[in-house]
N, C-alpha and C positions, 0 to 999 in steps of 0.2 A: 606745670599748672599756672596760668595769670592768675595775680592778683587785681583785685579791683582798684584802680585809683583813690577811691575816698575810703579804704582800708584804712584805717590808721597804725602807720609803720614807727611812727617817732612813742615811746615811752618815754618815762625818768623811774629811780627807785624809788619807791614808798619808805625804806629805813636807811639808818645809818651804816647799816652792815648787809649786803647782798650780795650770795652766793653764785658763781658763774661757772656751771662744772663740762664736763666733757661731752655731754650725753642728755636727754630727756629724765628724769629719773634721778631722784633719791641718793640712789646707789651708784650714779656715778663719780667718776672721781669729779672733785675738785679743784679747780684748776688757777683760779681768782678771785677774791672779794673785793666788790669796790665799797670802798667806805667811808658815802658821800651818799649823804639822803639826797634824792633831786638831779641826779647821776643822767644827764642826756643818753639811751641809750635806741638802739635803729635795730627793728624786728625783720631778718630774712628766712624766718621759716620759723613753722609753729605745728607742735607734735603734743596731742591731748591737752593738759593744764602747764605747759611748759612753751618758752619762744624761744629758739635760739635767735642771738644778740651779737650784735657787733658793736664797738665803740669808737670815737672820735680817733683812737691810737691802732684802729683795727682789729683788736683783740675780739676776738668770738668767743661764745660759749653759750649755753643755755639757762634759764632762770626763771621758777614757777612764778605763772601769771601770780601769783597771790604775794609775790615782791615789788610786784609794776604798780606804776600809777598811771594814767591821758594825763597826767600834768607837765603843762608844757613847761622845758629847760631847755637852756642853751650851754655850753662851755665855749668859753674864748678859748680860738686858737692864735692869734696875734695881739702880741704882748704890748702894753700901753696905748690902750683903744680910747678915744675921746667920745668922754659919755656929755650928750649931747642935752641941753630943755628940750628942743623940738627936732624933729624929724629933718636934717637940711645942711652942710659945712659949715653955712653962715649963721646956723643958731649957735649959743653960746655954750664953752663946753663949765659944766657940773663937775665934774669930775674924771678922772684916767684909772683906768681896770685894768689889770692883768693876767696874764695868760692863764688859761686852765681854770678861770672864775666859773664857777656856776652859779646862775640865775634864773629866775622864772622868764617867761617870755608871755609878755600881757597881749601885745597884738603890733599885725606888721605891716607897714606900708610898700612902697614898689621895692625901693634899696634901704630903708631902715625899719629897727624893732624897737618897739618899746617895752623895758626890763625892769626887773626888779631885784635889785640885791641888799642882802640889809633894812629891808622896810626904804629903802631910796629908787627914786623908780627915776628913768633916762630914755633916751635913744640911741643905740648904736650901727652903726653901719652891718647888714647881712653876712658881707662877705668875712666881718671877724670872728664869724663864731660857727660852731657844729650844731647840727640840733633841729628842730623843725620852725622853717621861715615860711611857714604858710597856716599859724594860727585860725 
């Protein structure tokens, strides 16, 4: 079955502690918790009040919609990223993040995003982080 393109595939978790188990259901086993409010995680199939999920390390499992949030996150995946004032190499960098940061992602230009970690909001390049680049 297609999905539609303006489906929304990108989630994040709504709590600190979110169950990932084997199966649609309650009752299935349990297989992982991530235990990262804000958790970037990518929807490939979705069965009643449940989606199964994949994440940035490829790990699948399933996770009731009522743990998801549409709030956009990113995780770095390359380590000491220069967080940028403006969108550009030549802008000044703020600050260096590393690997596995999760962040909001406020909105994105061609090749940068603009984020938020800590109440500190930056620009960092697309290509170092997982997560959805088309706010």
């Amino acid at each position: 079955m297609c999905h539609s393109l303006e489906k929304k595939i990108f989630f994040s978790t709504k709590y600190n502690e979110v169950n990932l188990r084997n199966g649609p259901g309650v009752k299935h086993l349990l297989i992982y918790k991530i235990l990262k409010k804000g958790y970037p995680i990518k929807v490939i199939e979705e069965f009643d009040n449940w989606k199964r999920v994949v994440d940035h390390k490829k790990r699948t499992g399933w996770v009731s919609n009522s743990q998801l949030t549409n709030k956009k996150f990113g995780i770095l995946i390359t380590n000491l990223v220069k967080v940028k004032k403006f969108p550009g190499n030549e802008s000044k960098t703020i600050g260096i993040a590393r690997i596995n940061l999760v962040f909001q992602i406020i909105k994105c230009k061609t090749n940068w995003c603009k984020i938020m970690s800590n109440k500190k909001k930056g620009w960092i390049q697309k290509d170092t982080f997982w997560g959805d680049k088309n706010p």
